[in-house]
C-alpha positions as CSV (number, residue, x, y, z in Angstrom):
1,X,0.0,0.0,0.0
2,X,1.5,3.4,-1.0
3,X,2.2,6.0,2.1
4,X,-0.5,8.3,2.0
5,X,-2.6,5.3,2.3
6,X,-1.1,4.1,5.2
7,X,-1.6,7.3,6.7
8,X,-4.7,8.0,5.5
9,X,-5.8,4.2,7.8
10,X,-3.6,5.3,10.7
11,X,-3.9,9.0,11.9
12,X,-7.2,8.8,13.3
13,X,-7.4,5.4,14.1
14,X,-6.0,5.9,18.3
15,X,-8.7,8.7,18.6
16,X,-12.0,7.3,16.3
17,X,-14.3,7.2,19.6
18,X,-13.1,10.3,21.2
19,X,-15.5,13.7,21.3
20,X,-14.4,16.7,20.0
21,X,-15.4,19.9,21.5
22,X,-15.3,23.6,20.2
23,X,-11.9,24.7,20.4
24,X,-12.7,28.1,19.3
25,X,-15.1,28.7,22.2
26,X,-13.3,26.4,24.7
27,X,-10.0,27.5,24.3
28,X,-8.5,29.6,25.7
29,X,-5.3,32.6,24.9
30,X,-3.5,35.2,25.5
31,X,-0.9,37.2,23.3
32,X,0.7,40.8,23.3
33,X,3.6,42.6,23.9
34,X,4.5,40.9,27.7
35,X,3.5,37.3,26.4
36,X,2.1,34.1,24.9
37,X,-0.8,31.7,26.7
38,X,-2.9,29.4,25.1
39,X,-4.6,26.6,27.0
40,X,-6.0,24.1,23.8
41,X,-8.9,22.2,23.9
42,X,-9.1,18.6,24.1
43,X,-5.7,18.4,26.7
44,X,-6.8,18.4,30.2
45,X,-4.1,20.4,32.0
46,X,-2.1,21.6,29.1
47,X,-1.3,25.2,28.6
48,X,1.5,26.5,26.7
49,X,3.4,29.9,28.1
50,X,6.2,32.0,27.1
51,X,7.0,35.4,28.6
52,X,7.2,37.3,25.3
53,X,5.3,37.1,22.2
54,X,5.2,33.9,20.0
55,X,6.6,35.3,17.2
56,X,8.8,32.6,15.2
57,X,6.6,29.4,15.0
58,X,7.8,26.0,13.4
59,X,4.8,23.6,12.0
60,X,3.8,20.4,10.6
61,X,2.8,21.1,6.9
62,X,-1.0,20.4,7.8
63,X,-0.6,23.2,10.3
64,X,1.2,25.6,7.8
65,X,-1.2,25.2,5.4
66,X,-4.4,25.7,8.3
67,X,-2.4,28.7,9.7
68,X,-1.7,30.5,6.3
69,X,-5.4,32.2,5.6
70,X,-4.6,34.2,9.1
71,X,-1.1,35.6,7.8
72,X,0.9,33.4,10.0
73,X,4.0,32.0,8.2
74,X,6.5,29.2,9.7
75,X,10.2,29.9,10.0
76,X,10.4,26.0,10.0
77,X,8.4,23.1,8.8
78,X,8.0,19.2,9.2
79,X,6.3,16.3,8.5
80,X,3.7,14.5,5.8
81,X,2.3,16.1,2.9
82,X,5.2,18.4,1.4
83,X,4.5,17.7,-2.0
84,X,0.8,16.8,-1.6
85,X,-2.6,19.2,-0.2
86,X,-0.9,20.9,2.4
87,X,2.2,21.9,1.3
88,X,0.7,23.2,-1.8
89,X,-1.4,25.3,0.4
90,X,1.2,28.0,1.6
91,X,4.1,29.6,0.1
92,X,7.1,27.9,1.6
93,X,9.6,30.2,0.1
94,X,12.0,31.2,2.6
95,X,10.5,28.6,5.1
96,X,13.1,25.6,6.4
97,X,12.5,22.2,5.6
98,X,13.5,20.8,8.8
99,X,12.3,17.2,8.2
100,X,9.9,15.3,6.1
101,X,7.4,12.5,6.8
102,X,8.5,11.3,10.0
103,X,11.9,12.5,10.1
104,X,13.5,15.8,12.0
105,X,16.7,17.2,12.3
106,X,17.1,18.8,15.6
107,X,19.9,20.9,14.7
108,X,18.0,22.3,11.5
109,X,15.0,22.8,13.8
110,X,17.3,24.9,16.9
111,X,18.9,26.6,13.9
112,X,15.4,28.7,12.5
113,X,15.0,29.7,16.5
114,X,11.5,28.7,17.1
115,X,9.2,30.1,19.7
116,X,7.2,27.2,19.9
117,X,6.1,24.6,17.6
118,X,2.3,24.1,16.6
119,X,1.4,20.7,14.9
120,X,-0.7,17.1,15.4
121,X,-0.1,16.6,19.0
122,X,-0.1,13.2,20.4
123,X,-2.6,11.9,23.2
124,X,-0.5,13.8,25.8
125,X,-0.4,16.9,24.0
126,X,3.4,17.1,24.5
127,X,5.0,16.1,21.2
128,X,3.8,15.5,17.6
129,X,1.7,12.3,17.2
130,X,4.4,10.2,14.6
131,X,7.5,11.2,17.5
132,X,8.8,8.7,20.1
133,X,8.8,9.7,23.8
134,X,12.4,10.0,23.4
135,X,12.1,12.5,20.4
136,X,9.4,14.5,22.2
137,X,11.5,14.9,25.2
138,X,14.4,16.5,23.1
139,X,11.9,18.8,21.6
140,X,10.8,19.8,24.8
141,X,14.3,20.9,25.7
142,X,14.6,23.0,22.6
143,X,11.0,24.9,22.2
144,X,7.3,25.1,23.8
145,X,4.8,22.6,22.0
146,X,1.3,23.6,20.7
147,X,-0.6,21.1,19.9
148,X,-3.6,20.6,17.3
149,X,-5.9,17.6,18.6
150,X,-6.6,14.8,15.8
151,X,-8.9,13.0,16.8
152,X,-11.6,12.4,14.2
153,X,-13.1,15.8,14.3
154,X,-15.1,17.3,11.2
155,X,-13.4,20.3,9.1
156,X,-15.3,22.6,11.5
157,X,-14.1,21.2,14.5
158,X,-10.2,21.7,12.9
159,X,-11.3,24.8,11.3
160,X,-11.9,26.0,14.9
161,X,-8.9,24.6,16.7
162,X,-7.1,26.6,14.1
163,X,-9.2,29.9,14.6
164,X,-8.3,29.5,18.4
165,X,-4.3,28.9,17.7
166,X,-4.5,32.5,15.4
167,X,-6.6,34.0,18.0
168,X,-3.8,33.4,20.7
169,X,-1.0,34.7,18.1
170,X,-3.0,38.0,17.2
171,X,-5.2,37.6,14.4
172,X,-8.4,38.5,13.4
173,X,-10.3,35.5,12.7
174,X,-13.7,37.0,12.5
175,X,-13.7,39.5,9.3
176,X,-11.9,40.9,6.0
177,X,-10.5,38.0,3.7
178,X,-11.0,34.9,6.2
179,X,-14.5,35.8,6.7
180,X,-15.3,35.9,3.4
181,X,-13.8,32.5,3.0
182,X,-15.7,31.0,6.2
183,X,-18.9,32.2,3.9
184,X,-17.8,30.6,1.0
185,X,-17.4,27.6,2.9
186,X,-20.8,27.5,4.3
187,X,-22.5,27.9,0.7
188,X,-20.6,25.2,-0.5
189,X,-22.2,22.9,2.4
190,X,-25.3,24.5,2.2
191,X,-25.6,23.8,-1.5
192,X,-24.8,20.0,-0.5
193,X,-27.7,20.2,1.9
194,X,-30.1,21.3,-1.1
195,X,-29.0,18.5,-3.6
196,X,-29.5,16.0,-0.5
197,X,-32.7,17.2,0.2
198,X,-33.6,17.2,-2.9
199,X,-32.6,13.6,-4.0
200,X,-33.4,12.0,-0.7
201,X,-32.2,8.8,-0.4
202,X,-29.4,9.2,-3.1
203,X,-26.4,7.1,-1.6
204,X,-22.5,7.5,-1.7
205,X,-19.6,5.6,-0.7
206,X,-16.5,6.9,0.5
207,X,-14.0,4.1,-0.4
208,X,-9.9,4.2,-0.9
209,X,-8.7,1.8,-3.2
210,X,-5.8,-0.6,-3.0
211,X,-4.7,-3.9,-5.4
212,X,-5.3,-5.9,-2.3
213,X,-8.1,-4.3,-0.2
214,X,-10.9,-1.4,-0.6
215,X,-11.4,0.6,2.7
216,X,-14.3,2.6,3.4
217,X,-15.1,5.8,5.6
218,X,-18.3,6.5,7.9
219,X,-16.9,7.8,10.5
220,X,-13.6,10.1,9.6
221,X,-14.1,13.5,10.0
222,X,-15.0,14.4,6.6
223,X,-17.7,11.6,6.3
224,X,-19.3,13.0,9.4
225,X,-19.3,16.2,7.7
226,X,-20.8,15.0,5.0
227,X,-23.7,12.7,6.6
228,X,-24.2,16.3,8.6
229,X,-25.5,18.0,5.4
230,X,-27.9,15.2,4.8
231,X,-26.3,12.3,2.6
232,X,-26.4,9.0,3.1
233,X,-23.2,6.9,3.4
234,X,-23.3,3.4,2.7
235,X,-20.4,0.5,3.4
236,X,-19.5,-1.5,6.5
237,X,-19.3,-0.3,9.8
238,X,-15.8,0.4,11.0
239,X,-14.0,-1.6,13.9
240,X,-13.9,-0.3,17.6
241,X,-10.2,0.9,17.3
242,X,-10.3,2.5,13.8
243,X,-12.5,4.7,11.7
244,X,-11.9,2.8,8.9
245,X,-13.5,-0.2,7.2
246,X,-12.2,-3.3,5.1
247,X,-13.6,-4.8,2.4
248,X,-12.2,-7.3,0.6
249,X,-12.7,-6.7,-4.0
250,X,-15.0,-10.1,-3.6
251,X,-17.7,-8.4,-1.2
252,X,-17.5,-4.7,-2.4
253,X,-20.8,-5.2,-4.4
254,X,-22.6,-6.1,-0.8
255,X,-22.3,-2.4,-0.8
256,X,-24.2,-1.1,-3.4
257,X,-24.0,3.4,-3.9
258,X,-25.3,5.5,-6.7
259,X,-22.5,7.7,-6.3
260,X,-18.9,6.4,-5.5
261,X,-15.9,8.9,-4.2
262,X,-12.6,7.7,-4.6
263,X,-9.8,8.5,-2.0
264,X,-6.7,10.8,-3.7
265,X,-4.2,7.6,-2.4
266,X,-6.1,5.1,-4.3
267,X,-3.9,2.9,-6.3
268,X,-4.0,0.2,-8.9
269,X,-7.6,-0.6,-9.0
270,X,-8.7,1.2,-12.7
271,X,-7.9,-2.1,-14.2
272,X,-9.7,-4.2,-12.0
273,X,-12.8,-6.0,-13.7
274,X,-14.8,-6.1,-10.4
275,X,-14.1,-1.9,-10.2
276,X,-15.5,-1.7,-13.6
277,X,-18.6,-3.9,-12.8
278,X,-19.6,-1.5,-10.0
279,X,-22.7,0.6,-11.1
280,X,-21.2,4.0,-10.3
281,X,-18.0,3.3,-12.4
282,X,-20.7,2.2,-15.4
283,X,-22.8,5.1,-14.9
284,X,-19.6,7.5,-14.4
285,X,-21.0,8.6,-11.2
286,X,-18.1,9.2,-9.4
287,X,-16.1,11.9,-7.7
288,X,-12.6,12.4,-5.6
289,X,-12.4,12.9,-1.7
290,X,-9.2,12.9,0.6
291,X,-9.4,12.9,4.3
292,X,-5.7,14.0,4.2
293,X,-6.5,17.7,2.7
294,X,-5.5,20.7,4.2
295,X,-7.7,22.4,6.7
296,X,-8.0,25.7,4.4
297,X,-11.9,27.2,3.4
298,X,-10.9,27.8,-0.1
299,X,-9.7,24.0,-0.2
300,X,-12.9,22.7,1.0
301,X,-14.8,24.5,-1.0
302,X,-13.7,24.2,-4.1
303,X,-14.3,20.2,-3.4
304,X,-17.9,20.7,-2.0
305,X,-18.3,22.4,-5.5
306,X,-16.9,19.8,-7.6
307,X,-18.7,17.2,-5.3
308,X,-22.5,19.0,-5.7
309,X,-21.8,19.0,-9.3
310,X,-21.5,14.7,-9.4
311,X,-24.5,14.5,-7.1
312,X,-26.7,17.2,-9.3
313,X,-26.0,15.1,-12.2
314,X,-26.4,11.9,-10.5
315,X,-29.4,9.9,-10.5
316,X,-31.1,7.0,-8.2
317,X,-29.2,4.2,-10.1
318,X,-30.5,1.3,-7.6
319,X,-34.0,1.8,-8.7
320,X,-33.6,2.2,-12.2
């Protein structure tokens, strides 16, 4: 299975039961001219301060790309997606490359003089969520960690962690550009609620494609999103540990949609005579999804809009 699919299956799979709050309303921050505090939601006990402002920030890429919208641009960056979603998200010219996928160099990171670091935290909230113990603990040495809980929240609930982090570092998050991007967002959604009212009963499956295995998606973030405007997601129900699904090519008809999404990672399945059997693939009603895209409006909109364009044209292909 190619990397994005593995991370795709593991980076919610630790938190797929856990609740996810409001961070913008329930955390909470401080910034100015004496200082930085933020206390994130989600981490019982966890609250970041410095005694000057956080000025100099090192990221993941998913956090880079989240924090960009605001104004807020890294001195340093880590982590998955360089070359995919998020790092096509913000201008990394002039930003250090101080480790990619699970790698980091300590010395690159110490050189860019970070006043904290904001990325995936893991269930501690003291390091990212790919670091060791070990690694975290070195980190800690070095620079203050601000972490971004991933735990199978919808785009909102990340949206909103994100709001919080540029609330605590000085931005407005509430009007000019972002605002008119949070809008955008919303008709995007709100046009998905109209086609699913509209063609009630209409069903889609999320699945991510592999030579070996198809997995499918009820309960990831984006899913939840989606069965929140009012369609109706078909496949098997994911295990207690994961919020994935497998399905083996031999049962993937059991799971019958008249629309189909296929995952960005998916590999090696055009080919396949079963894929080609399928009644979406037959009736080319099918679109793209990618739980691994960067939390940005403009992102997610202009996907709604290419997804309420499949399901406008789409048609009740189980009842003839």
């Amino acid at each position: 299975m190619h990397r994005r699919q593995l991370l795709a299956l593991s980076v919610l799979a630790p938190f797929a039961l856990a609740a996810c709050g409001n961070p913008e309303t329930e955390a909470t921050s401080t910034t100015g001219t004496k200082g930085f505090s933020y206390t994130p939601d989600g981490y019982d006990g966890v609250t970041i301060e410095l005694d000057h402002p956080a000025e100099r920030i090192a990221m993941d890429f998913y956090s880079a790309a989240a924090l960009a919208p605001y104004g807020i641009k890294p001195v340093a960056v880590y982590g998955f997606g360089q070359n995919e979603s998020p790092g096509k998200s913000f201008d990394q010219t002039g930003v250090e490359v101080v480790g990619t996928d699970m790698e980091l160099n300590l010395e690159e990171l110490a050189a860019t003089d970070p006043d904290i670091i904001v990325a995936y935290g893991n269930e501690r909230g003291d390091g990212w969520t790919w670091w060791e113990d070990k690694l975290s603990d070195q980190v800690a040495t070095l620079v203050p960690f601000v972490p971004v809980k991933l735990d199978g929240g919808t785009p909102d609930d990340m949206f909103a962690q994100y709001a919080a982090i540029a609330q605590a570092l000085g931005k407005d998050t509430e009007t000019g550009k972002i605002s008119e991007q949070r809008n955008d967002f919303d008709a995007a959604r709100q046009r998905i609620r109209d086609i699913a009212d509209e063609k009630d009963g209409l069903t889609v499956l999320l699945a991510n494609f592999s030579r070996e295995i198809i997995y499918t998606a009820k309960e990831l973030g984006v899913a939840q999103m989606l069965t929140e405007d009012g369609l109706h997601l078909v496949g098997p129900d994911s295990g207690a540990d994961t919020s994935w699904a497998e399905v083996s090519w031999e049962k993937i008809s059991d799971y019958p949609a008249d629309v189909m999404l296929i995952h960005d990672a998916s590999a090696d399945f055009e080919d396949n005579p079963v894929f080609k059997s399928l009644l979406p693939v037959k009736h080319d009603q099918l679109g793209t999804w990618d739980d691994k895209r960067a939390y940005t409006y403009d992102g997610y909109t202009q996907w709604l809009g290419e997804l309420a364009d499949v399901l406008e044209s789409a048609r009740d292909l189980r009842r003839g």
